[in-house]
C-alpha positions in Angstrom: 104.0 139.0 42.7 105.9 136.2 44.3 109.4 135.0 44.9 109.0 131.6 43.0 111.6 131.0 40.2 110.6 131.6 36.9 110.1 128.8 34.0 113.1 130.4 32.0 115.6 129.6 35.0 115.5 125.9 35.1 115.8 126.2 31.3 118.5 128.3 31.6 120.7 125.7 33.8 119.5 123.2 31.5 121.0 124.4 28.8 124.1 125.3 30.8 124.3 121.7 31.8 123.8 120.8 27.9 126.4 123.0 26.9 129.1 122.3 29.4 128.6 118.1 28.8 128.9 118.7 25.2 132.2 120.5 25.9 133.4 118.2 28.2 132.7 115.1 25.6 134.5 117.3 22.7 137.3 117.7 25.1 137.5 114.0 25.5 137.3 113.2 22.2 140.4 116.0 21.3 142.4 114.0 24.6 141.5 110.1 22.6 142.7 111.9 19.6 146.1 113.2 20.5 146.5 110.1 22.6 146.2 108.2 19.8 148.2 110.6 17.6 151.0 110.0 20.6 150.8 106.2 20.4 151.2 106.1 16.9 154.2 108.3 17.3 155.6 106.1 20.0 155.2 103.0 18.0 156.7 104.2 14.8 160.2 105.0 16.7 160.4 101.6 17.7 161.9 99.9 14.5 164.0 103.5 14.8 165.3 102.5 17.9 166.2 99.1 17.2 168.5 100.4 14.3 169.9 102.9 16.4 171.1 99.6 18.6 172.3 98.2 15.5 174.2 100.7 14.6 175.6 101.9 18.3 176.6 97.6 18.5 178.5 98.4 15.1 180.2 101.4 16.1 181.6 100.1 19.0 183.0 97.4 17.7 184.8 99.3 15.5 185.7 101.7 18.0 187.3 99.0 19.8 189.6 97.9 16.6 190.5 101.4 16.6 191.9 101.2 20.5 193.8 98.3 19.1 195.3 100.7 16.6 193.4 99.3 13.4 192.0 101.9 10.6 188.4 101.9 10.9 188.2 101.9 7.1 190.9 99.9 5.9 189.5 96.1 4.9 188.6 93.5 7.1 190.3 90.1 7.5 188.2 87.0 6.9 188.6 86.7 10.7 187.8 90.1 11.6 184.1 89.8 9.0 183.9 87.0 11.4 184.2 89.0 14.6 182.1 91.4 13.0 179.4 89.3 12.6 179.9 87.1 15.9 179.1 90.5 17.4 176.3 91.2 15.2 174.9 88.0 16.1 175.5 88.6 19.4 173.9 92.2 19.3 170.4 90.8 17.7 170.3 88.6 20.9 170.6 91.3 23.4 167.9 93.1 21.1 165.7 90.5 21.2 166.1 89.7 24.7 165.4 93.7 25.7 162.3 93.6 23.7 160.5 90.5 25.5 161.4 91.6 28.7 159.7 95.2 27.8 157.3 93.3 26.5 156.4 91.2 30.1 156.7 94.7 31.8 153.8 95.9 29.5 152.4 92.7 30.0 152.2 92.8 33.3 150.8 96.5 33.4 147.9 96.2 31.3 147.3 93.3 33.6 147.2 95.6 36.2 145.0 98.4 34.9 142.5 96.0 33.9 142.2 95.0 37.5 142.6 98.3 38.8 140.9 101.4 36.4 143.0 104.9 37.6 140.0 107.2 35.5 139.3 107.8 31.7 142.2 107.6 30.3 142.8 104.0 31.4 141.6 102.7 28.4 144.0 104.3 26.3 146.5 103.7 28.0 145.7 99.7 28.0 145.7 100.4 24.2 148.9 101.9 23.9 151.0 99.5 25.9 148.9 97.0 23.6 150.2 98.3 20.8 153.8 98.7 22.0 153.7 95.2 22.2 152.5 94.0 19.0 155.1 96.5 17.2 157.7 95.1 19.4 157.0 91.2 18.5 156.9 92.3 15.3 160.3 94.0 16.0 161.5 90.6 17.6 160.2 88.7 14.6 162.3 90.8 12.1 165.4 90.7 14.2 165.1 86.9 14.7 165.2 86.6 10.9 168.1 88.7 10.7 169.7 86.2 13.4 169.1 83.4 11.1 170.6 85.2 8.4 174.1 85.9 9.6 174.1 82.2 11.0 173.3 81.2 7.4 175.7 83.4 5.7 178.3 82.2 8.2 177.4 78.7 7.0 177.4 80.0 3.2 181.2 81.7 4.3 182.4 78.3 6.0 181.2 75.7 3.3 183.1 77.9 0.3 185.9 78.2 2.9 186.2 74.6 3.4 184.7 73.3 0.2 188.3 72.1 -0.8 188.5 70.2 2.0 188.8 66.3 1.6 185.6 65.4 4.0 183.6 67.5 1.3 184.9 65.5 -1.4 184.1 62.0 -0.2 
């Protein structure tokens, strides 16, 4: 009898080899997966997030009436609901403005792993910050029509304000 490796060795590593790529590929697929689970995640905070600036604009504001010794609940002024919006205003622009230049950072890094691949995951990642982007243009879109409606109701406020006035009755 010889040495010489049997037939069932080779067949052996073979199957090994089978086995071990088949894990590998399910252990892909169960990284794409919570990848994706992640990214979905991510992007349904960001309209969360955007309130949250809302609301921390509209807190400090009247935080700062406060300082100035003003009840936080007692009624505004037609001059303070004009502050109040002036800020809001103010506030959606600031938004906005945060959001495209997020938006020209991701931009610019999917840019850069397109050029550059840093391994198997940098196709999800290209996806993500993809769709980071669209949800925050969407993000921008929504805010922008909130912009146009405090100008409008500002315009609503100032016509009925002046509407007595005799250039509106010529």
């Amino acid at each position: 009898m010889s040495n010489s490796p049997t037939k069932e060795a080779p067949d052996a590593v073979d199957r090994q080899i089978e086995n071990l790529t088949k894990d590998i590929e399910q252990l892909k697929l169960q990284i794409r997966n919570r990848f994706s689970y992640q990214t979905h995640h991510h992007v349904q905070e960001i309209p969360h997030l955007v309130d949250d600036w809302k609301e921390q604009a509209k807190n400090k504001w009247f935080e700062n009436r406060e300082k100035k010794g003003k009840d936080r609940y007692c009624p505004l002024t037609q001059e303070k609901s004009e502050d109040l919006a002036d800020a809001m205003y103010q506030n959606r622009e600031t938004i906005i403005s945060n959001l495209k230049i997020g938006n020209e950072g991701f931009k610019k890094q999917i840019e850069e792993l397109k050029q550059k691949s840093v391994g198997h995951l940098t196709g999800l990642i290209i996806e993500r910050f993809e769709a980071f982007v669209v949800a925050r243009e969407k993000m921008i879109i929504a805010v922008e029509k909130e912009k146009e409606d405090l100008v409008e109701a500002k315009i609503r406020r100032e016509e009925y304000e002046y509407s007595d006035h005799w250039i509106f009755k010529m």
